[in-house]
Each structure stands twice: as C-alpha cells, then as structure tokens.
N, C-alpha and C positions, 0 to 999 in steps of 0.2 A: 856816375849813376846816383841819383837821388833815393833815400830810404824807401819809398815807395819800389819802386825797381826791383831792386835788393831782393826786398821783401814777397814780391810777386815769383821771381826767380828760384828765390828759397824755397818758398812754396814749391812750384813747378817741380825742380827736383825732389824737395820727398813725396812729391803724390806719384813722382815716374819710381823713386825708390820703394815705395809701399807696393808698386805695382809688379816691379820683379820678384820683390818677396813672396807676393802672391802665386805668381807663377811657378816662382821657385818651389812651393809646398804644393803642386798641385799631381794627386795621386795619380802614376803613369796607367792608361785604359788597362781592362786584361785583354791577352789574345795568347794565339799559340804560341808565339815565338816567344813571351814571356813564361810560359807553361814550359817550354821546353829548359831555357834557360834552369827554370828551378831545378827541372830533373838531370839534367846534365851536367849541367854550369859550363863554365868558359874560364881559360887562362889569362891569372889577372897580369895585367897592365898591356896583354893585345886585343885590338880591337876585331869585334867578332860581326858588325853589323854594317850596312852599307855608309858608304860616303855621304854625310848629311841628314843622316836618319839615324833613331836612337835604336834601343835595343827590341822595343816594340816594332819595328818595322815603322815609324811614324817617321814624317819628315821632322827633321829636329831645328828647333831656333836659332839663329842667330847666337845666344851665349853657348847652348848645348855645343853648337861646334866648336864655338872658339873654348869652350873647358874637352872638347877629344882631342882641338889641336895641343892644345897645352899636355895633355894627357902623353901624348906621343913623344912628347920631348924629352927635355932636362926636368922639368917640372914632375911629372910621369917618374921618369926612373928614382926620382927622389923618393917620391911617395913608395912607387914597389921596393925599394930598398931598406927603407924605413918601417912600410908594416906586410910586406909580402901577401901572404896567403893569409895573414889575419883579415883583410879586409871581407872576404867572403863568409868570417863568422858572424857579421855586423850587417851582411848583402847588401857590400855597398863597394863601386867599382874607381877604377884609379880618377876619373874621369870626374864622380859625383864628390869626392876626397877635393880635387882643384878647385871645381866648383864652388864646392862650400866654403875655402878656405878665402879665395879670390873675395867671395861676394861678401863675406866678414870683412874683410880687410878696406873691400871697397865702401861696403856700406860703413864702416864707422870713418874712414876717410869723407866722405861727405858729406857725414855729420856733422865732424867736425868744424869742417870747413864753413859750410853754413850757417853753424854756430858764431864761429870767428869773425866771417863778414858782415853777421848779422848785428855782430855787438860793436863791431870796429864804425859799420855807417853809423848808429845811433850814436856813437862816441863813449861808449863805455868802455871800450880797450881800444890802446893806440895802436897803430901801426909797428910792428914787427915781425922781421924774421924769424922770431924765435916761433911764431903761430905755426908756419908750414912744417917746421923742425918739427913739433909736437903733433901736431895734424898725423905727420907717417909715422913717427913712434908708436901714438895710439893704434892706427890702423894695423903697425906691423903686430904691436900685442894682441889687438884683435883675432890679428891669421893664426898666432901662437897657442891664442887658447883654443881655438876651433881645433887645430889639430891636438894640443892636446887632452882634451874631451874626447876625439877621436883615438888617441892611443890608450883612454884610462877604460872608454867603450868595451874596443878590442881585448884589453887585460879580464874586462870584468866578464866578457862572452868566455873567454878561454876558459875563467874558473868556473863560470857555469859549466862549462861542458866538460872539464876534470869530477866534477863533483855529481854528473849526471853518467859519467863513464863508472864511476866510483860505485853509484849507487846499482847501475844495472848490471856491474858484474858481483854485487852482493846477494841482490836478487836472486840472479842466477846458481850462484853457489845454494843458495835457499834451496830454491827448486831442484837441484840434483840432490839435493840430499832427502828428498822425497820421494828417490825411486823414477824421479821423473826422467823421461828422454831429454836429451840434449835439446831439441825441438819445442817440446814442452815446457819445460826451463824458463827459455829466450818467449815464448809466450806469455809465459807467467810474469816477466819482469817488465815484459813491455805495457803489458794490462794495470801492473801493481804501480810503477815508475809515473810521478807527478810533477812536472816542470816544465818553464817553456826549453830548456835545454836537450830535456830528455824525450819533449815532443818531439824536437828535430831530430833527434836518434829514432824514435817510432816511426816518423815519415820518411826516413831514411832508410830502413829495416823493410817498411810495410812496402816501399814504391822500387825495394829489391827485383821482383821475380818481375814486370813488368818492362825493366832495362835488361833484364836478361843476366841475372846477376847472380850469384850464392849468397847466404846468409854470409858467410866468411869476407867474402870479396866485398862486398856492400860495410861491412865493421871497417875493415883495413881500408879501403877509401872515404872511411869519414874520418876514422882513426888521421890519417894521414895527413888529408886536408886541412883538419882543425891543429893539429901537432899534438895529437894525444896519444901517447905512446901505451900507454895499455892497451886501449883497443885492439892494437895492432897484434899486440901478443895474445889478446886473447880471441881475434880472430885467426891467428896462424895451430892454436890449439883447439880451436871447430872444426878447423879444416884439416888436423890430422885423424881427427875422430871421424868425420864425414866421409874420407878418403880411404881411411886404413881400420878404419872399426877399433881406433885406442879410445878406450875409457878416461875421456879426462875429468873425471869426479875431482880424484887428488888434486892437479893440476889444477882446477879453478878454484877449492879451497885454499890451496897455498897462494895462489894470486890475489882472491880475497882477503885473505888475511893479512897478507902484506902490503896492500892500497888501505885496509884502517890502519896499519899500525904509522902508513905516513900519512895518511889526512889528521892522525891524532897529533904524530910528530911536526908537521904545518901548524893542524891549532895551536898547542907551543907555542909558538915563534910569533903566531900575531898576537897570543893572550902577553906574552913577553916586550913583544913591540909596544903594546897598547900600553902597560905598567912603566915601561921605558918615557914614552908621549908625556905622562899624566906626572912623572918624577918633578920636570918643572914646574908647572904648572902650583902642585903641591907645594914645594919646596917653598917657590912665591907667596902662598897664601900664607903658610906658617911663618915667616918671616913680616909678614905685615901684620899679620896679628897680634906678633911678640912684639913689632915696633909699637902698633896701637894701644896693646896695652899699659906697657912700659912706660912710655910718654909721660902720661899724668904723673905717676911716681917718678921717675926721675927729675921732672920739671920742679915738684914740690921739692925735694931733697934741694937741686942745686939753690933754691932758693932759701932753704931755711939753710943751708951755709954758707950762701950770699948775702942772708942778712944777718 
C-alpha cells in the first residue's frame, strides 16, 4: 500500500472511532422501565432485561451485546468480584464496567496502531516487532486505568455516603434533643442535610412509603447496599422505637458521638498520611538548597587551598 492508502484507511478508522465514542456517550431515553430500575434496582452482575435489548426495553447494538455477552462470563465475574455491589453507588452495571474498559483498551490499540503505520509508510520508523509489543502494552494500560478510575470512583462515592450517613445521624441526634419525635427528627435532617450523597439518602427515605417500605427498612436497605454500617444500626434502633415504643434519645446520642469521635479519628490518619507524602518531598528541597548554597563556598575554599 502506498502512503496515500495508508493515509485514507487511517482516516477511515478514527472517523468509525469518533463515531463509537459518540454513541458510546449518548444519554439512554427515559421510560418506565428505567424509572423502575431506580426505585428497585436489580442484582449486580445478572442480567435483568431481555435478549438483545438494554435496560430501557430498547433493542440494543451490536457492542451493547457483545459487552452483556461478555458481561455473563469470565469477564463479568471478574468485575463482580473485584467491586460487587459498589458498582451501583456509581449506577453503573457489570455490563457498562466491560464496556468501558474493552473500548479504552481498543480505542488506544488503534491508535496506536495507526500511529505506527502511519510513521513506518512515511519512513520515519522502521519496521518492527517491537511496535505491536507496545501497541497492546499501551492498550492493556489503557483497560487498567479505566478500571482503575473506576475503583478510586467507587472509593470516593462510598466516602461520600459515610460522611452523608455521618452527617444525617448528627442531625438527627440534634433534632431529638429538641423534644422532637423520632418522625420529626429524620424530617429535620433530611431538610437541613446538603450533598449529592445525602440527596440519594432523601430520595431514598422520601420514595420509602411508595415501595411500601418503613422508614427503618428503606435506612437498612440502603445502609446495606452501599456497605454502610451505621445505617444499619441506626435503622434497627427506629425500628425498636417504632415497634416497641423505646425511647432512643440516648441510643442515637451515643451513636452520634461515636461516628465523630471516628470521622475525627479518620481525619488523623489522612492529616498523618498527608505530613507522611510531603516528608520527601521536603526533605529533597532542603537538601538542595544546602547543596546550592554551599557550592560557591566550598568551590572558593577548595580553590584558595588549590592554589
């Protein structure tokens, strides 16, 4: 093939690769079955929608299937094993995880590649093996960061919603110590409580009595979901107040106070980590500065007893 060729072909491929991309970002319609989704959800890594259609009831692409067949397999189980039920704090399914990960790895493999044979027809790089070696290195690092972007995501939703658990049962201790009913309380915190974290606990609380749920039972299956353990305990002390008429005043004050004394004990440890980072860093600078300045004065000394 003559540069011209080459060059047309090149082309060809990243106007077909710009056009996946495209596709790839392109927002799924609304309808009910994505409505429903929200308020239910589905167990991650089985598949809840029909053969060939997405989650929307829409007939789905060509890639879409071949990322649910993938999704079903070895590929699939890696993913749930590696971030289970973290995926749904990020609302993203086994299926969109291969997806992404495939189309990183593919799109900078043919990047690559087109790069390589773009440079090798003009005669800027010679022929070798060693291009395709690098070609799937790159691509594999590609899939690597994608995923993990994807686990530092999940890390950083999880600490949102510790720290949105954290806040709404402070609130609440607030509010009972105003005489307020348990009722009134969980009002108060969800009105005062400002995050996108703590939004999804409000939509979560408010789209309760609609699913046919308790305040209790709605905390503990978000609690649960998300792997936030407080919730959970502080949904099983609503629920003996609601069922058995106990006064949990004490009971959420002492839980309060023991989620700051460990979000204070957490800060810590990253105010610690952070001084720990910055030890090098320092260390390097002052040691080049004592060399910088040093220099001239010792250059002049070895010289005047040089000469």
């Amino acid at each position: 093939m003559n540069p011209l060729q080459i060059g047309a072909l090149a082309g060809l491929l990243v106007a077909a690769a710009v056009g996946c991309v495209v596709l790839a970002l392109q927002r799924a319609p609304r309808s009910l079955a994505s409505a429903r989704h929200r308020l239910y959800g589905h167990d991650v890594g089985r598949s809840t929608v029909l053969p060939h259609h997405d989650a929307d009831g829409h007939r789905a692409n060509p890639a879409d299937r071949i990322a649910q067949h993938l999704a079903g397999g070895f590929a699939g189980r890696m993913v749930v094993r590696r971030w289970g039920a973290g995926l749904q704090a990020i609302d993203l399914t086994v299926a969109d995880v291969v997806s992404r990960v495939l189309a990183s790895a593919g799109i900078m493999l043919f990047a690559v590649v087109a790069a390589v044979s773009a440079l090798t027809a003009t005669g800027l790089l010679s022929p070798s093996l060693l291009w395709p070696a690098l070609a799937v290195a790159l691509a594999v690092m590609a899939g690597w960061i994608t995923a993990h972007d994807i686990s530092g995501r999940i890390e950083r939703r999880h600490r949102e919603l510790r720290q949105a658990a954290n806040d709404f049962v402070q609130l609440t201790a607030i509010g009972l110590t105003t005489d307020q009913s348990v009722e009134e309380a969980i009002r108060f915190a969800l009105a005062v409580g400002a995050s996108e974290a703590f939004a999804a606990l409000r939509a979560e609380l408010e789209t309760a009595p609609q699913r046919g749920l308790a305040v209790w039972e709605a905390l503990e299956e978000f609690g649960t979901r998300h792997q936030v353990r407080e919730l959970t305990e502080f949904a099983a002390s609503i629920e003996r107040q609601g069922l058995q008429g106990v006064s949990i005043s004490d009971t959420v004050s002492t839980m309060a106070a023991a989620m700051r004394a460990k979000t204070l004990d957490q800060l810590e440890r990253e105010a610690d980590a952070a001084n720990a980072n910055l030890a090098g860093p320092t260390i390097g600078f002052v040691v080049t500065m004592v060399v910088f300045l040093a220099y001239p004065l010792a250059q002049r000394i070895g010289e005047a007893f040089g000469g």
